[in-house]
N, C-alpha and C positions, 0 to 999 in steps of 0.2 A: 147172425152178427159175427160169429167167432168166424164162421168161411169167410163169409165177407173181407174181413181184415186179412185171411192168408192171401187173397187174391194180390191186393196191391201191395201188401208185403212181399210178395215174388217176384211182381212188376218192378219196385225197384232196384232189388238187388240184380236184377235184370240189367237194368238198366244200366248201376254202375259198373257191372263187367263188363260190358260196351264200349262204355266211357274209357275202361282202363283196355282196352282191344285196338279201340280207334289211336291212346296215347303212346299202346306200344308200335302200333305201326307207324305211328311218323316219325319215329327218330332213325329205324329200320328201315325207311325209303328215303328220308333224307341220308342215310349212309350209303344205301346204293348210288344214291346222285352223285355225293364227297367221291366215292370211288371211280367217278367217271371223267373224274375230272382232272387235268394234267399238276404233276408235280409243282408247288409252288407256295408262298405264299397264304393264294385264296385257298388251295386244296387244304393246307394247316389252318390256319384258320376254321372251314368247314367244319372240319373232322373234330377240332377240341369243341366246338359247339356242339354237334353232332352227339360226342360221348358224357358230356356234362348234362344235354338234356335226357337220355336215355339216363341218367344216371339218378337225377331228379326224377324220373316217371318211374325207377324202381324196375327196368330193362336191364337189369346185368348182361346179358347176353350181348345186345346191341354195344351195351356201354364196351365192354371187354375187346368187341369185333372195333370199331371205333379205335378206340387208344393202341390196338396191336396196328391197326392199318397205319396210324399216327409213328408208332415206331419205326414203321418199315419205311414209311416216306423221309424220315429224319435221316435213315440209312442210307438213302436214295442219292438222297439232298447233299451230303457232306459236309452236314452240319451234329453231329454226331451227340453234343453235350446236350442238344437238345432233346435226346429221347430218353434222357433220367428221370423227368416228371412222368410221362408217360409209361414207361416201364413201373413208375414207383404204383401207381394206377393200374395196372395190368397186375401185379403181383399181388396188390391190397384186393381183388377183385377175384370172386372163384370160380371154377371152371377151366381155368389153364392145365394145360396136361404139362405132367413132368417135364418133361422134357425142352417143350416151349418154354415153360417157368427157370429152366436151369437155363436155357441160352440166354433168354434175358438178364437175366444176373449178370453172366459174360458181358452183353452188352452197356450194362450201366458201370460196370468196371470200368471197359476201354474205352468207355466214354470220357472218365477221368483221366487217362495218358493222354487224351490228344486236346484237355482243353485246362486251363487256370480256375475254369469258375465251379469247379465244383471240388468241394472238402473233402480232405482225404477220412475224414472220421465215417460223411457218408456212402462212401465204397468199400471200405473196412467194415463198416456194420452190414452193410450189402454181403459181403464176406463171412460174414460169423455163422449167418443164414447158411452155408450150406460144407459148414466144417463136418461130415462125419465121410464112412470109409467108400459112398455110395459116388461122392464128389472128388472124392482126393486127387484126381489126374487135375481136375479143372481147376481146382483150387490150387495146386501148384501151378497151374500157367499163371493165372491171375495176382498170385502172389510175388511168383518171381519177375512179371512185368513191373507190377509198382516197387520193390524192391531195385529194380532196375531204374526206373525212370526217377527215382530220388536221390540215386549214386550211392545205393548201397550193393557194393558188388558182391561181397563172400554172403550176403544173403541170398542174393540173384542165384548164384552159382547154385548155392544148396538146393533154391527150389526147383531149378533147373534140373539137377541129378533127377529129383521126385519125378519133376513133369515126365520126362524123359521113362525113367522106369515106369510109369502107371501104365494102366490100360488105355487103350482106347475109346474115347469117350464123345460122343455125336455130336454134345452139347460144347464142346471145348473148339468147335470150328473145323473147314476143312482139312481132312488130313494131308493136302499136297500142300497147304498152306503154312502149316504149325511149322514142319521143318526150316522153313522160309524164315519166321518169326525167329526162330530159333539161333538160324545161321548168322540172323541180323546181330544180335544179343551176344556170337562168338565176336565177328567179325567190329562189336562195340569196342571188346574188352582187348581188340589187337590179336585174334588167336586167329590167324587168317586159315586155319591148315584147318582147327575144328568147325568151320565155316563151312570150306569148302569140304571137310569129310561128310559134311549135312547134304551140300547143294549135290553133288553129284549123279547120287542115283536117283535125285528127281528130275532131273537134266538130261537121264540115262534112259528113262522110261518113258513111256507116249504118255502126253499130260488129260489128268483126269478131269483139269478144274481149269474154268473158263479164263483166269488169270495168268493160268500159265502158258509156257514156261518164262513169261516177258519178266515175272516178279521172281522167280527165280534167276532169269541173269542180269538183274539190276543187282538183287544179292551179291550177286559174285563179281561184280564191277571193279571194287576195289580191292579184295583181296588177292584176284588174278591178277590187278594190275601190279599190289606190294610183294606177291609171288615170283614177281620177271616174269611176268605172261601178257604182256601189252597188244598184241595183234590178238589173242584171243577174247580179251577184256573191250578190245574195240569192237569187235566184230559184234559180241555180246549186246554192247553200247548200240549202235546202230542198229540193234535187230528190235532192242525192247523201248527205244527210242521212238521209233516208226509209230509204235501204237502209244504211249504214255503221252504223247506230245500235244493230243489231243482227248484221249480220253476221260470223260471223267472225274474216273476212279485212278486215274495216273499221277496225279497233280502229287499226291502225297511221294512219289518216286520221282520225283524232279530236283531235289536236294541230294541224290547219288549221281542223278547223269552232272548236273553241276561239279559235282566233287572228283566225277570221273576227269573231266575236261581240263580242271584246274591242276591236279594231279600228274595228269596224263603229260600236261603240256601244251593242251588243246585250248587256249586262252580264246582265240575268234571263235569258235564253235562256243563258247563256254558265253561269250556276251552274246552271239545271234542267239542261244537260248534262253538265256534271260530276258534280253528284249521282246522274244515270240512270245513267252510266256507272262508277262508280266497282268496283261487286260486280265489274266486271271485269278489273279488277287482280288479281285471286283465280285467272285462269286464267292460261294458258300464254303470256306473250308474249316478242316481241322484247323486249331490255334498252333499246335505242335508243326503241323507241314508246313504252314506259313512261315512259320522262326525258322523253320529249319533251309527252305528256298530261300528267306532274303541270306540265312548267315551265307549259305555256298553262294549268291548269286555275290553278298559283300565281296566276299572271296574271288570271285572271279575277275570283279572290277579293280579290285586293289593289285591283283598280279599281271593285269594289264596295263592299267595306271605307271605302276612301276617300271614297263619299258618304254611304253610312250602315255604320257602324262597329261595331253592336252589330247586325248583321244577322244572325240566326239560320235555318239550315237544319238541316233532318233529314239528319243524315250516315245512310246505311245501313251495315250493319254489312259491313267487310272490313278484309283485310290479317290479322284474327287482333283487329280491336277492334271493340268490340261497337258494334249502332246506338247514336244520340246524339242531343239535339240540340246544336249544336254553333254558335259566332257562324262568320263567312265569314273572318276573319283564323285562327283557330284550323283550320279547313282545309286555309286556304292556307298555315300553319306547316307544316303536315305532307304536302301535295302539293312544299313547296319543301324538304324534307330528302330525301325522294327522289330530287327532281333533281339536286340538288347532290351528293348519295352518289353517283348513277349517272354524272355528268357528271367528276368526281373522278374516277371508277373507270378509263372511257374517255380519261382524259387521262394518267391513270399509266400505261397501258398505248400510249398512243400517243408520249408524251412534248413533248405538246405542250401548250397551253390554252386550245387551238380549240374543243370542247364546252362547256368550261365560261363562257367568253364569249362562245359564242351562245346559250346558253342567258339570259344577263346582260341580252344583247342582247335577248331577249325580252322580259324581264319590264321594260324597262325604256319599252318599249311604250305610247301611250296612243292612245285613237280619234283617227282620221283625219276624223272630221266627225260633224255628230249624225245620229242612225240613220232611214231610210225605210222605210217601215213594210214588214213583209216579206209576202210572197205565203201563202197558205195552201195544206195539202200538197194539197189536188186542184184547185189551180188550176198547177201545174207536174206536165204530162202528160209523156210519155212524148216526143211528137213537140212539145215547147217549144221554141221559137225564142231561141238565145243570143246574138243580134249576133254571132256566127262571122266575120261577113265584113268586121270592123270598124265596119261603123254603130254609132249609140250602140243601146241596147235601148229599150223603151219607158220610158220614165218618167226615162232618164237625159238626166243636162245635157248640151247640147249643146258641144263641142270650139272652144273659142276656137283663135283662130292663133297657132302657136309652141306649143312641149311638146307633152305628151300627158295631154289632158284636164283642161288647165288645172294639171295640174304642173308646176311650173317645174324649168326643167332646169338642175341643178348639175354643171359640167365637174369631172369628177375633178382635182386637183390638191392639191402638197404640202401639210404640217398651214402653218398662220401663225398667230401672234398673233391678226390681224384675225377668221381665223373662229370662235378661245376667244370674244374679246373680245363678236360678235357675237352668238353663241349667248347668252351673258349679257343682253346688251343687250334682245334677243326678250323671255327670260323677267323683264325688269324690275329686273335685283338692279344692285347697288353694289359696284364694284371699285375695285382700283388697277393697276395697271402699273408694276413696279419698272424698273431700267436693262435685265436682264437678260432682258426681258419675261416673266418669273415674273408672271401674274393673280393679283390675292391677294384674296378677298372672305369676311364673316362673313354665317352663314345660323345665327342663335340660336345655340347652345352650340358651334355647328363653325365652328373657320376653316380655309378650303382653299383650296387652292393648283395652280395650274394653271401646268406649264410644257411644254416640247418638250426633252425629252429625246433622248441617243443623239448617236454621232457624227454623224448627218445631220440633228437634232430633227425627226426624223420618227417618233418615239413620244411620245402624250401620257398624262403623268404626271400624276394629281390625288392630291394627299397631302392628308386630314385629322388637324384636332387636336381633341381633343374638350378644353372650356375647363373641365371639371372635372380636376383632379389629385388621385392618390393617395399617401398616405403612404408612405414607402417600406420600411415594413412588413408594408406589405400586398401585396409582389410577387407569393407565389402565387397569392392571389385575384386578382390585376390578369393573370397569364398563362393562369387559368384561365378568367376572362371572355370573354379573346380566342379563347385556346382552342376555347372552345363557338360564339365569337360562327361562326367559321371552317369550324365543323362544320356549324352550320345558316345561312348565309349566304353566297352567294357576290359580294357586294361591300358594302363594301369589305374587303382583307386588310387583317385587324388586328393588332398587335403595340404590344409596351409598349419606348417609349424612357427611359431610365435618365440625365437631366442629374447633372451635381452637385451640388446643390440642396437632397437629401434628397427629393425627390419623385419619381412616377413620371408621366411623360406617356401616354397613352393615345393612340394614331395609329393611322390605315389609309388605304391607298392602292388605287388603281385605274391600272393600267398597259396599254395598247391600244398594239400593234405597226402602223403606218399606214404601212409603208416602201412597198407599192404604191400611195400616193395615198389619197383621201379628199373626198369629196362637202364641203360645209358642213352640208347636212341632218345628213350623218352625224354629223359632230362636234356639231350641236344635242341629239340623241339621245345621245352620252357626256358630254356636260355637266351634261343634265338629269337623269341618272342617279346620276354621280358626287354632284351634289349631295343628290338625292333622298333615298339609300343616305349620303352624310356625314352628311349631319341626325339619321337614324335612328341613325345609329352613335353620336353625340353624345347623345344622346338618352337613350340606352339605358347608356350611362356617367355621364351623369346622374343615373340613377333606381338605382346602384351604393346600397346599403345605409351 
C-alpha cells in the first residue's frame, strides 16, 4: 500500500516539472523569434510580451534576456525615453553583472535629457543607487548633465572638474565620446578655447569609435567658426555633413550643421537642409533633437525671410501636412511652435527656464561674418587635415596678437548701465537714461525699457509697450491675442495691463537671470533681441482689427 502510493507520487511530481520545462521553453523560443525580427514596432511589441510572460512562468533568465534585448532595440529605435521601463525591469531583475547594471543606470539618466516625460525625482533616485566611491566618475557625468540641462551652470562646472578628474570607467560610455560630451557643455557655456582644447587631440588621433571623428567636428563647428576659423569650420561642415544627412544616429547633430549655416552666412544651404531633412520628424526621435532642429531650422527661415520675405520653398509633406509650397516665414512659424511647445514642456517639468531661453538665445542669432565659399564634398577626404594642432587651416586669417583669432575678449563681469547703454549705442538707436538708470528708447510702435532688476541688479529686465491701445471692451480679444501671441512665441511674454483710463495697454517683457556675471557681447545679443522680438510684438498689436 505504502509503495503503492510512492509510485504515483513521483509520477506527478514528474510530471509538473515537465509542465514547468515545456513553460519555460516557450517564452525562450518565442524570444528567439522576437530577436529575428526587424526593428519596429511589432519587434516591441513581441519582446514586452515575450518578457511579461517569462516573467509570469517564473523564467527570470528569459525574463532579464527579453527586457535587455527591449533596451537595446529602444537604443536602436531613437526613441530613448522609452527604455526607463525596461531598464527599471532589468535592474529589479537578478543576474545582471555589474557592469551591464551600472551602464544601464547611464542609460535611464540620459534618457531624461533628451525627453519631457520623465520626472526628474525618477533619475535622481536612479542616482542615489550608485552614490559610493566604486561610481564616482559616472556619477559625476550624470550629474553634471542634468545640472546642465536645467541651467544650473556652477553646479555643471563643479561636476565637471570631478567627471574630468575620476578614473576611467567602461560603464560611463565611450571614451572618444565623453570628451565630445564634454567639449559640447564648454562650447554651451561660450568657452570656445576649452572646447576646442578637448576636440583636438581626438581630431589628432586615428579614430577609435564608429562615430567618429564626424561627432567630433560637428563639435567643433561653431567654435572654429566664433574662433575666426571659417574655411576650417567649413570644411569640417561638409565632411561630417556627408554622413549625418542621412544617418540615423545623425538626426540629433542637425541643430549644429543648421546653426553652422545660419551663423556662417550660409542661409541657402541652411533651408536646402531643412527642407532635406524635414520627412524626418516623421520618425522616432529624441524630444530634445527635435526642439532643438526646429529652433536652428526657425533660425534659419527667419534670417532668410529677412532678406527676401516672400521666399518660397517646397515644404515636403510631414508631421501629418501634406507637401506645399510654402514662403520661408510660414515654415519657420511652424518649425518655431514646436520648439517653443517642446522647450515649454522641458521647463514645466524641470522648473526652471533654461530651454526655453536657450533656445531664445538661438534664434536671436545672426552671422558672424560673410560666408567663404565652402569646399565641395570630394574635396574633404577621409584623411583632411583640420588645423588640430592649432595652426590656422588653409585659407584661414591669420591670428593677430591678444584674443583668439581676433576676438576680442570680454571679462565676464556684473550687468551696468554702460553695457545696456553700449549695446544701444553699436546698433545706432536713441535713448535716454532716467535717475534710476531705467534705458528708455522708441523702435516705431514699441517703447522699451531697459532696467537692472533684483536685489543685486543683476537681472536684466526689458518691458515693452506696444503704442496702440485697446478699448476696454475689448479685454477678451486683448487676452486672447496675448494668449496665442504666448503660445507661438517665446519672446516677448505678453500680457494686457488694465490703467484707469478705460483702456487696455498691451505689454511684454523679456527677463534674463545674469547673477553669474555677463560678457558685454552677451548683453549686445539680449538687447538686440529684446528689441527685435518688441517691434514684432508691437507690430503685430498694431495690425489688431
Amino acid at each position: 500500500m505504502t509503495g503503492g502510493d510512492r509510485g504515483p507520487a513521483r509520477a506527478r511530481v514528474s510530471g509538473r516539472a515537465g509542465d514547468r520545462g515545456r513553460a519555460a521553453r516557450r517564452p525562450a523560443a518565442a524570444l528567439n523569434d522576437a530577436r529575428d525580427m526587424p526593428d519596429g514596432e511589432v519587434r516591441v511589441g513581441e519582446l514586452a510580451r515575450v518578457a511579461a510572460l517569462a516573467e509570469a512562468d517564473g523564467d527570470r533568465r528569459t525574463a532579464l534576456d527579453a527586457w535587455s534585448e527591449l533596451v537595446e532595440t529602444h537604443l536602436r529605435g531613437g526613441e530613448r525615453w522609452r527604455l526607463f521601463e525596461p531598464v527599471q525591469r532589468c535592474l529589479a531583475t537578478t543576474g545582471l553583472d555589474d557592469d551591464t547594471r551600472r551602464r544601464y543606470l547611464r542609460y535611464a539618466v540620459e534618457a531624461l535629457l533628451g525627453t519631457p516625460r520623465i520626472g526628474l525625482d525618477q533619475a535622481r533616485g536612479v542616482l542615489d543607487g550608485l552614490a559610493d566611491e566604486v561610481n564616482a566618475t559616472l556619477v559625476a557625468q550624470l550629474r553634471c548633465r542634468i545640472a546642465d540641462h536645467v541651467g544650473d551652470e556652477p553646479a555643471a562646472r563643479r561636476w565637471l572638474a570631478r567627471w574630468r578628474d575620476g578614473a576611467p570607467d567602461p560603464a560611463a560610455g565611450c571614451p572618444d565620446c565623453l570628451p565630445v560630451r564634454q567639449a559640447e557643455l564648454f562650447a554651451g557655456w561660450g568657452d570656445w578655447a576649452a572646447a576646442l582644447d578637448l576636440l583636438d587631440p581626438l581630431l589628432d588621433a586615428p579614430a577609435g569609435c564608429t562615430a567618429q571623428p564626424e561627432a567630433a567636428l560637428a563639435a567643433a563647428l561653431l567654435p572654429w567658426l566664433r574662433a575666426g576659423h571659417p574655411q576650417r569650420a567649413g570644411r569640417a561642415h561638409v565632411r561630417a555633413y556627408r554622413r549625418h544627412r542621412a544617418e540615423p544616429g545623425g538626426f540629433g547633430y542637425l541643430a549644429t550643421h543648421l546653426r553652422f549655416c545660419a551663423l556662417g552666412g550660409y542661409l541657402e544651404r541652411g533651408v536646402e537642409i531643412v527642407v532635406e531633412q524635414l520627412p524626418r520628424l516623421d520618425q522616432p526621435h529624441e524630444d530634445l533633437s527635435v526642439m532643438e532642429f526646429a529652433a536652428a531650422g526657425a533660425l534659419v527661415c527667419a534670417l532668410v525671410g529677412e532678406t527676401v520675405a516672400d521666399r518660397v520653398v517646397r515644404r515636403p509633406a510631414y508631421g501629418g501636412r501634406p507637401a506645399a509650397e510654402v514662403t520661408v516665414g510660414k515654415l519657420g512659424a511652424e518649425l518655431l511652435a514646436v520648439a517653443t511647445t517642446l522647450a515649454g514642456s522641458f521647463d514645466a517639468r524641470n522648473g526652471t527656464g533654461h530651454q526655453s531661453g536657450r533656445m531664445a538665445a538661438w534664434l536671436a542669432e545672426r552671422p558672424l561674418a560673410p560666408a567663404v565659399p565652402l569646399p565641395a564634398d570630394e574635396e574633404c577626404e577621409p584623411d583632411d587635415e583640420f588645423g588640430v594642432d592649432g595652426e590656422p587651416g588653409p585659407g584661414d586669417p591669420p591670428e593677430p596678437d591678444g584674443g583668439i583669432a581676433g576676438v576680442p575678449v570680454d571679462d565676464i563681469g556684473a550687468l551696468t548701465v554702460a553695457m545696456i547703454t553700449k549695446a544701444l549705442d553699436e546698433r545706432g538707436d536713441d535713448y535716454t537714461v532716467d535717475a534710476a538708470g531705467t534705458v528708455l528708447g522708441r523702435w516705431g510702435d514699441a517703447v522699451i525699457q531697459f532696467r537692472r532688476a533684483g536685489e543685486r541688479h543683476d537681472i536684466l529686465h526689458a518691458r515693452v509697450v506696444a503704442g496702440r491701445r485697446l478699448a476696454a471692451t475689448r479685454r477678451a480679444e486683448a487676452y486672447a491675442f496675448c494668449n496665442a501671441w504666448n503660445r507661438d512665441r517665446l519672446l516677448p511674454k505678453a500680457y494686457v495691463h488694465e490703467p484707469d483710463d478705460g483702456e487696455l495697454v498691451l505689454a511684454g517683457e523679456v527677463t534674463t537671470d545674469l547673477a553669474y556675471g555677463v560678457a558685454p557681447a552677451q548683453v549686445t545679443v539680449l538687447v538686440d533681441a529684446a528689441v527685435r522680438t518688441g517691434v514684432g510684438y508691437a507690430e503685430a498689436v498694431a495690425a489688431l482689427p
